[in-house]
C-alpha positions in Angstrom: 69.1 125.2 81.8 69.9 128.6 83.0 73.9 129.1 83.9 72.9 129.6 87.4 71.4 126.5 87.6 74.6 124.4 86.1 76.7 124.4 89.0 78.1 121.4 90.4 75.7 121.4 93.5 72.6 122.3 92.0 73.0 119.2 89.8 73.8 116.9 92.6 77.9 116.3 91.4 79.8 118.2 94.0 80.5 114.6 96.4 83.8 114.4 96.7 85.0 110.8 97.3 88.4 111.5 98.9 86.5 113.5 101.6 83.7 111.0 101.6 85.0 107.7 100.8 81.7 105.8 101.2 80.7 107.5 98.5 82.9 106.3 96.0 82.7 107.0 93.0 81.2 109.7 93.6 78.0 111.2 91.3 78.5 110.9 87.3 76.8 113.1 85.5 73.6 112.4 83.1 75.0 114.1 79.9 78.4 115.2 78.4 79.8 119.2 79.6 82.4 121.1 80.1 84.1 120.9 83.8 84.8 125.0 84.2 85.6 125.4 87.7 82.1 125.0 89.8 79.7 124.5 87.0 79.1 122.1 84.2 78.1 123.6 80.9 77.4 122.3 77.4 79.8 120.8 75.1 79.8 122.0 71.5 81.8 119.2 70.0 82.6 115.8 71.1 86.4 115.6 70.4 89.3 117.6 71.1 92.7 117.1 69.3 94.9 118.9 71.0 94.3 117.0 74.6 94.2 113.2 75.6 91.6 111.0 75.8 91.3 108.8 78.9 88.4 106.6 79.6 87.3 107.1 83.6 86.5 103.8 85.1 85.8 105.4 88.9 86.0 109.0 90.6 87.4 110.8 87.9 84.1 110.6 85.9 82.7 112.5 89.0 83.0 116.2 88.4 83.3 116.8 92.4 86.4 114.7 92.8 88.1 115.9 89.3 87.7 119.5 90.8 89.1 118.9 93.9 92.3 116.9 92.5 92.6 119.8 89.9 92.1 122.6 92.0 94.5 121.1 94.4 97.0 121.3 92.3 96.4 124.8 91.3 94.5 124.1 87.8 91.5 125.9 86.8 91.2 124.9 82.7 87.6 123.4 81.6 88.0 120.1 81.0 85.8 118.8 78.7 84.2 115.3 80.0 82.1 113.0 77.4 79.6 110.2 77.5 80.9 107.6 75.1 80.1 104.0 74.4 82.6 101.8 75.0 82.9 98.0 74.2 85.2 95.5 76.1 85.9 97.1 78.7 84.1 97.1 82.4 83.9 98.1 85.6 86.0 95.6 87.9 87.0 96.3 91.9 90.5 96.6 92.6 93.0 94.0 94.4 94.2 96.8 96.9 93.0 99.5 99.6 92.9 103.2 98.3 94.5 105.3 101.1 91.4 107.5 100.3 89.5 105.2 103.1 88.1 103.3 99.8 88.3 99.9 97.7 88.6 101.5 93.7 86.9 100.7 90.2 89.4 99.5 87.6 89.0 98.7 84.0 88.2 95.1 83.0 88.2 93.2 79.9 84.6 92.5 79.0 84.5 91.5 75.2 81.6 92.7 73.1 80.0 94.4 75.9 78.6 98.2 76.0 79.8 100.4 78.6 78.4 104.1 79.3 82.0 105.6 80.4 82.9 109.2 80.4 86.2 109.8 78.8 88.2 112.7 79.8 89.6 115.2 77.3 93.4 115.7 79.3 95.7 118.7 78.9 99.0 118.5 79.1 98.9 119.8 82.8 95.7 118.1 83.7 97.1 115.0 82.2 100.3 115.5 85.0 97.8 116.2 87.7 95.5 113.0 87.2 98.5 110.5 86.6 99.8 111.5 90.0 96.5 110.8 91.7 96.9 107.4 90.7 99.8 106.4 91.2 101.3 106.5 87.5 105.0 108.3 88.3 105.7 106.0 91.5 107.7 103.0 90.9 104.9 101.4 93.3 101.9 103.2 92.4 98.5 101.5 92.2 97.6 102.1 88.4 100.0 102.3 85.2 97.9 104.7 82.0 97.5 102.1 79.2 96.7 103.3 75.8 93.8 100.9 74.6 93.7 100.5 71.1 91.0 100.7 68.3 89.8 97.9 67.7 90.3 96.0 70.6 88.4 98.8 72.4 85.5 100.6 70.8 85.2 104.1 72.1 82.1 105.7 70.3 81.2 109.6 71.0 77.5 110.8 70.8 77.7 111.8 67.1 78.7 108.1 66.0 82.1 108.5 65.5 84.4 107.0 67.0 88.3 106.8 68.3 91.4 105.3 67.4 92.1 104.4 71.2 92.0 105.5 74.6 93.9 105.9 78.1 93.2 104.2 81.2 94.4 103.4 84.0 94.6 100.1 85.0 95.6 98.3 88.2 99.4 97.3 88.9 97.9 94.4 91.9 95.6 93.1 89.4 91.9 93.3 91.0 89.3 90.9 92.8 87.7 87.8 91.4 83.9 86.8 92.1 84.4 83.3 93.4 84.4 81.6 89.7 87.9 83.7 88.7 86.1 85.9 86.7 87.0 90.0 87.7 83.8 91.0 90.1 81.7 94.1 89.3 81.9 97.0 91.3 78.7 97.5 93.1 79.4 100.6 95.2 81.2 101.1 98.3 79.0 100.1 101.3 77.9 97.0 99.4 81.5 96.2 98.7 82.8 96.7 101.9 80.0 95.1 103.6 80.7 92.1 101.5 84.4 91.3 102.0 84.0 92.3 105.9 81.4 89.3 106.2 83.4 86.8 104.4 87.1 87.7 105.3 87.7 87.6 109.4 91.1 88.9 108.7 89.8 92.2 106.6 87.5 92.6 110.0 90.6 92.1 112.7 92.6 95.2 110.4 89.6 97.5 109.5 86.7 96.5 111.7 83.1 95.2 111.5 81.4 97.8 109.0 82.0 100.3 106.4 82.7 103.3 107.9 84.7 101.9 110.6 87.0 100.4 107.6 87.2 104.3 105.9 88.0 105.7 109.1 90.9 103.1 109.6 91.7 103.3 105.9 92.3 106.8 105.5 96.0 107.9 105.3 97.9 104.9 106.9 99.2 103.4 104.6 101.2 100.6 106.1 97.4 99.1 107.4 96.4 99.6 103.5 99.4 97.6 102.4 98.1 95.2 104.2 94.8 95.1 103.2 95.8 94.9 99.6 98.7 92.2 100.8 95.3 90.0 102.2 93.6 89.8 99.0 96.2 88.5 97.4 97.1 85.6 100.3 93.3 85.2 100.6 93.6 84.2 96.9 91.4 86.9 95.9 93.0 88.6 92.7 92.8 87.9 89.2 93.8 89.4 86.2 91.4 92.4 84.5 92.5 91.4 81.2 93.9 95.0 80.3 97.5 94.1 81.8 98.5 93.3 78.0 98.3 97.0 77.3 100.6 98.0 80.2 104.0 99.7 79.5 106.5 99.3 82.2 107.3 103.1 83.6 109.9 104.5 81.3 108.9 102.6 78.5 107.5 103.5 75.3 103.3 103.7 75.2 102.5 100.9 73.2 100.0 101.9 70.4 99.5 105.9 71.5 100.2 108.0 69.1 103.8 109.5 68.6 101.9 113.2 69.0 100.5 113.0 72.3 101.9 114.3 75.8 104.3 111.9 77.4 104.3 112.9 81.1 
């Protein structure tokens, strides 16, 4: 494909969820490349030692919104993104309201079972940028980076080979069962949204009869988010995601990572 023809919105990835929430996660892309400011361009390897690896479970698998958080914050590196498979771990919905106007992917433990995930190949800075965005520095904050060892995890890259581990970020409030206890699958935001808003009267009297009125409420208050996340939990929602095991408490030591990697 020509260069001109690899930019973000010529290949349909340039949604940005935080501006769009309904659209979470955003558009993942078909193939492995190289994030380099508007365009995506071919990779011509599939790992990178001198950055992280950090499996994306949601929007940061969506060029659009990785751009957007990056940019914002000043950063114009390529960032390498690349299609692995990865076994045990899934796509679950998080126990809490984003103050992006949405309701999150987070990792789940799903042993034995293939995944297509992107996973992320971090700078140092990038790394800084992309913790922040979720939460990781804040006492508070919504996801803690777990390092997810080999083999509990298998993270396999498009050649064959395959990792000793990877990041991700996985929720502090735990995320939303199906009915049966098991974590629920993510099936996209209007469906979600639609969902909980016909089966929880309460969700309806804070964020209102349908999905976009809930974004619009959602957006930036974040005392009406606490609350939202605060009703799952009393509606007996949440369950564990199976990852939690993995979590370091912030300050702590990362359990399994590598002693050469950047500790932000």
């Amino acid at each position: 494909m020509p260069t001109e023809d690899r930019t973000l919105a010529a290949l349909g990835l340039d949604v940005v969820p935080r501006e769009h929430p309904l659209e979470y996660p955003g558009a993942w892309p078909r193939e492995s490349g190289l994030l380099d400011g508007d365009r995506m361009l071919p990779l011509d390897r599939w790992a990178f030692e001198d950055r992280v690896p950090v499996i994306s479970i949601g929007s940061n698998a969506c060029p659009g919104q990785l751009r957007h958080k990056l940019t914002g914050a000043g950063i114009t590196t390529p960032l390498p993104m690349v299609r692995a498979r990865v076994t045990g771990v899934g796509i679950g919905v998080s126990a809490h309201v984003s103050l992006m106007g949405y309701v999150s992917n987070s990792p789940v433990a799903t042993p034995g079972r293939v995944s297509e995930l992107f996973v992320l190949w971090l700078d140092a800075r990038q790394l800084t940028v992309i913790d922040a965005s979720e939460g990781v520095p804040l006492p508070h904050g919504n996801f803690r980076r777990a390092w997810l060892p080999a083999p509990d995890m298998r993270v396999e890259l498009p050649d064959g080979s395959t990792l000793p581990g990877a990041y991700a970020y996985v929720n502090r409030r735990g995320v939303l069962h199906d009915g049966a206890g098991a974590p629920r699958t993510h099936p996209g935001q209007r469906p979600l949204l639609t969902n909980l808003l016909a089966t929880l009267p309460r969700l309806r009297d804070l964020f209102g009869t349908t999905p976009e009125e809930f974004a619009a409420r959602a957006r930036a208050d974040r005392e009406l988010c606490e609350k939202g996340s605060r009703l799952f939990a009393e509606e007996g929602m949440v369950t564990t995601g199976g990852m939690e095991r993995y979590v370091t408490p912030p300050g702590g030591a990362k359990q399994g990572a590598p002693s050469d990697l950047p500790r932000t």
